[in-house]
MMTF fields as JSON, N, C-alpha, C and O atoms, coordinates in Angstrom:
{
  "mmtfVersion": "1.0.0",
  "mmtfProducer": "UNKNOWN",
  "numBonds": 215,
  "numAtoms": 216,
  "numGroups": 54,
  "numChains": 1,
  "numModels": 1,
  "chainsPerModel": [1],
  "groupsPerChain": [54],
  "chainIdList": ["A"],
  "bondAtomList": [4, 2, 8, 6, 12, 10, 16, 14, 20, 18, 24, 22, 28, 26, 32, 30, 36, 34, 40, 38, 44, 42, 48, 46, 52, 50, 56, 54, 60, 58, 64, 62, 68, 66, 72, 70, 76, 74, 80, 78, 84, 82, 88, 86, 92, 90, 96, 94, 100, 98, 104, 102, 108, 106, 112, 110, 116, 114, 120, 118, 124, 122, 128, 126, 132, 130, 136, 134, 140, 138, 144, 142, 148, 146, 152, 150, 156, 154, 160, 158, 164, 162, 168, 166, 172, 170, 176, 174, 180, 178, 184, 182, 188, 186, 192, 190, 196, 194, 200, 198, 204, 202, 208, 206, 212, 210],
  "bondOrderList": [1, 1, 1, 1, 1, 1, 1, 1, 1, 1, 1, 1, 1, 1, 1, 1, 1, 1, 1, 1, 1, 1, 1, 1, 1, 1, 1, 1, 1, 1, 1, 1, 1, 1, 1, 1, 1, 1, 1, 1, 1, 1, 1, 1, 1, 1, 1, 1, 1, 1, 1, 1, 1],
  "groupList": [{"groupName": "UNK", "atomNameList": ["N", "CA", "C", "O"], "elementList": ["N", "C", "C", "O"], "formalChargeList": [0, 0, 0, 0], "bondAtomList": [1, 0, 2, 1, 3, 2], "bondOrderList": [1, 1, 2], "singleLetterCode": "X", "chemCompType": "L-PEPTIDE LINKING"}],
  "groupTypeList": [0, 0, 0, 0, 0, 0, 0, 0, 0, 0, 0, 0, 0, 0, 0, 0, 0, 0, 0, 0, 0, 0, 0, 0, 0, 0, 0, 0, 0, 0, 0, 0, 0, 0, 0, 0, 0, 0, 0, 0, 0, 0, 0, 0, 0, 0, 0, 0, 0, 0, 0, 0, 0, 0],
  "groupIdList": [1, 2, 3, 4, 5, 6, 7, 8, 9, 10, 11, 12, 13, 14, 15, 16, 17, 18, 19, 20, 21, 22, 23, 24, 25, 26, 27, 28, 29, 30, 31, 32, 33, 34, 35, 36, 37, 38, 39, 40, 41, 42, 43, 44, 45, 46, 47, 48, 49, 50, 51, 52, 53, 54],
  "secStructList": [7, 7, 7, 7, 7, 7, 7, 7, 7, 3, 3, 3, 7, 7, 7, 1, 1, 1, 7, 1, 7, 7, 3, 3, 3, 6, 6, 7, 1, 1, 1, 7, 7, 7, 7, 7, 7, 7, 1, 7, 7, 7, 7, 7, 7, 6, 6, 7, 7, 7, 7, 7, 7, 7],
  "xCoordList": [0.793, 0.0, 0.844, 0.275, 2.001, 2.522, 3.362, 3.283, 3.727, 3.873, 2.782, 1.994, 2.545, 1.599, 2.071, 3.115, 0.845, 1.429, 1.537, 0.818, 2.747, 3.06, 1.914, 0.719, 2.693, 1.228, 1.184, 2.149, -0.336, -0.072, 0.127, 0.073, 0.394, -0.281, 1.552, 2.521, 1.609, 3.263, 2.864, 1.81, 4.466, 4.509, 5.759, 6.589, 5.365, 6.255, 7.607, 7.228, 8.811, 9.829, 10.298, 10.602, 10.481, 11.055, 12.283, 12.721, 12.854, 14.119, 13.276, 12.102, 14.414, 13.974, 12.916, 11.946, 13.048, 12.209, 10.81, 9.717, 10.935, 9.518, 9.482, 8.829, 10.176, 10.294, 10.623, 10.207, 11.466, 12.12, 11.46, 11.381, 11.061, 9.831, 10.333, 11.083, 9.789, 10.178, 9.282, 9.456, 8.142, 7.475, 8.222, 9.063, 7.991, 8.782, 7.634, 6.591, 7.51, 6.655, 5.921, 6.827, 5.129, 4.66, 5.697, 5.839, 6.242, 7.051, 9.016, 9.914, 9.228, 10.35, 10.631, 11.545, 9.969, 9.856, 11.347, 11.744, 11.861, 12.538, 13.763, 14.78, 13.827, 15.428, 15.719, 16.608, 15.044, 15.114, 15.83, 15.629, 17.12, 17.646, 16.327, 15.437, 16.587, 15.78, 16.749, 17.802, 15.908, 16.66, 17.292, 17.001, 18.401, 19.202, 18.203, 17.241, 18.276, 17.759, 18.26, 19.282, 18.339, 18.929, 18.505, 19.107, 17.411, 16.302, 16.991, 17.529, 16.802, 17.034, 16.008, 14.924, 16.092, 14.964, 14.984, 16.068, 14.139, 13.906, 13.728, 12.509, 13.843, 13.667, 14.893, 16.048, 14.645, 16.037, 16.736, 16.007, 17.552, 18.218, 18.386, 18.3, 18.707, 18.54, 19.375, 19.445, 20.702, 21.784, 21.919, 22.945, 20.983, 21.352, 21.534, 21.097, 22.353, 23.637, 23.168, 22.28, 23.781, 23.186, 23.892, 24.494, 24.013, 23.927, 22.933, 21.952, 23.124, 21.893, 21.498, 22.346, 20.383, 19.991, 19.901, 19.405, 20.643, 20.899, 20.775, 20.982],
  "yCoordList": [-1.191, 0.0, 1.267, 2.359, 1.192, 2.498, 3.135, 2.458, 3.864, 5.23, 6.009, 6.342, 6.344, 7.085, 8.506, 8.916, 9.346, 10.071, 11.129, 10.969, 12.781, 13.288, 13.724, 13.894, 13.867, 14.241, 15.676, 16.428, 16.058, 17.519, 18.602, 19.823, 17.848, 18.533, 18.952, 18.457, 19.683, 20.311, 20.187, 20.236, 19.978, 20.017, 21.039, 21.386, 21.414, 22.622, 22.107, 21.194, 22.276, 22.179, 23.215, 24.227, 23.453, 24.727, 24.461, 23.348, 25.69, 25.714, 25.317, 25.148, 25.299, 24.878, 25.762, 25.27, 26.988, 28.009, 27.876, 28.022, 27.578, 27.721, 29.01, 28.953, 29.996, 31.211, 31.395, 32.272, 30.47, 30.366, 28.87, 27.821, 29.001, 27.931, 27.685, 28.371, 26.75, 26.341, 25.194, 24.107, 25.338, 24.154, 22.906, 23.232, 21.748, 20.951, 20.026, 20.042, 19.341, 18.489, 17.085, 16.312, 16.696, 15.842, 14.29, 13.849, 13.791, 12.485, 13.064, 12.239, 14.319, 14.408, 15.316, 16.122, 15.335, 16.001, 15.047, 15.49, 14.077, 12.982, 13.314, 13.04, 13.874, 13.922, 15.712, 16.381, 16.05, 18.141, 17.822, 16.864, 19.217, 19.176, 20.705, 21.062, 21.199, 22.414, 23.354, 23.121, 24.68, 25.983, 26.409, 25.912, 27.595, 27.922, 29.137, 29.374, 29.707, 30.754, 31.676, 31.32, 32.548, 33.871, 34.98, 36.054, 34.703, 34.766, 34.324, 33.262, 35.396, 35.053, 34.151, 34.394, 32.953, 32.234, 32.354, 32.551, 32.265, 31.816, 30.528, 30.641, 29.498, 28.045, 27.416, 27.789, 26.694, 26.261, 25.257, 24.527, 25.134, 24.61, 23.178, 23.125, 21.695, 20.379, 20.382, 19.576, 21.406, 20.441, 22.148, 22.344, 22.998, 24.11, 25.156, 26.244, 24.804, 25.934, 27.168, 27.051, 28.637, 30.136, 30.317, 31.391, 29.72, 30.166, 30.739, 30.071, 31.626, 31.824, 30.683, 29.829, 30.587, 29.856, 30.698, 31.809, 29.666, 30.452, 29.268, 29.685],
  "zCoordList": [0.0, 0.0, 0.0, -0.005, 0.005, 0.107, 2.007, 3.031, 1.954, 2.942, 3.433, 2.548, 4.426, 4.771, 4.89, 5.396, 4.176, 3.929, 4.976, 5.961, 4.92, 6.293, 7.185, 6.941, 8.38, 9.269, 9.184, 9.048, 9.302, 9.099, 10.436, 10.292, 11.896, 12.606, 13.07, 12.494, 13.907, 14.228, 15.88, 16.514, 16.258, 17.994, 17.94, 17.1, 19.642, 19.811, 20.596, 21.329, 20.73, 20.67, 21.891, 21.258, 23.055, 23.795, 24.49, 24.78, 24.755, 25.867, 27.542, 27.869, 28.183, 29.682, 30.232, 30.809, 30.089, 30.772, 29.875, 30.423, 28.405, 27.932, 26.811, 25.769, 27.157, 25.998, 24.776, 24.019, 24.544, 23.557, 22.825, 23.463, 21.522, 20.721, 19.088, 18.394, 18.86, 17.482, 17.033, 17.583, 15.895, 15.395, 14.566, 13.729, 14.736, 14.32, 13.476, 14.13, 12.414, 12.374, 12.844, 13.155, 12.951, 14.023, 13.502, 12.361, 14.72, 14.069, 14.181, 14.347, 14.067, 13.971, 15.199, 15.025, 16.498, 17.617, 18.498, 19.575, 18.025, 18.915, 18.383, 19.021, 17.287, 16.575, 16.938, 16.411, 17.627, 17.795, 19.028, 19.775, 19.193, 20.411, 20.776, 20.004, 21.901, 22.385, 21.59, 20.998, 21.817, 21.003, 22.265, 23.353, 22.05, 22.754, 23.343, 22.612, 24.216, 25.173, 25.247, 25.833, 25.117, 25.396, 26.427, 26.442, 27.336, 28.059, 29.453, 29.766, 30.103, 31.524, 31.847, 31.317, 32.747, 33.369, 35.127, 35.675, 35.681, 37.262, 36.818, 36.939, 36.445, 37.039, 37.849, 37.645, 38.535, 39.491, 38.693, 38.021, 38.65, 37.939, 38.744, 39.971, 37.68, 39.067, 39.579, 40.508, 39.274, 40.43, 41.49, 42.141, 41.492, 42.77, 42.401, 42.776, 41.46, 41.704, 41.03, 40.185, 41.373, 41.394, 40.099, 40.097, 39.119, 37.746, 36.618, 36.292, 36.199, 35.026, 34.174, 33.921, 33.737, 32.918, 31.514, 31.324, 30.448, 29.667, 28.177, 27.038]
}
């Protein structure tokens, strides 16, 4: 029967904080690293430490 054909629907892709976004198509969400941030964040970071998130 063939390939099925692409999906049409897109998932979103973000940095840790969430601000920073990128649509990817549905199916190729597993091969995306996150985008880089440039965006100060408040989230804690897992290992503590008083670094920016960046």
């Amino acid at each position: 029967r063939g390939a099925c054909s692409p999906c049409p629907l897109m998932k979103t892709i973000s940095c840790f904080c969430g601000k920073t976004y990128f649509e990817v198509p549905c199916g190729t969400e597993k091969n995306q690293k996150p985008p880089k941030c440039s965006k100060r964040c408040n989230i804690d970071r897992l290992c503590r430490h008083k670094l920016d998130c960046r």
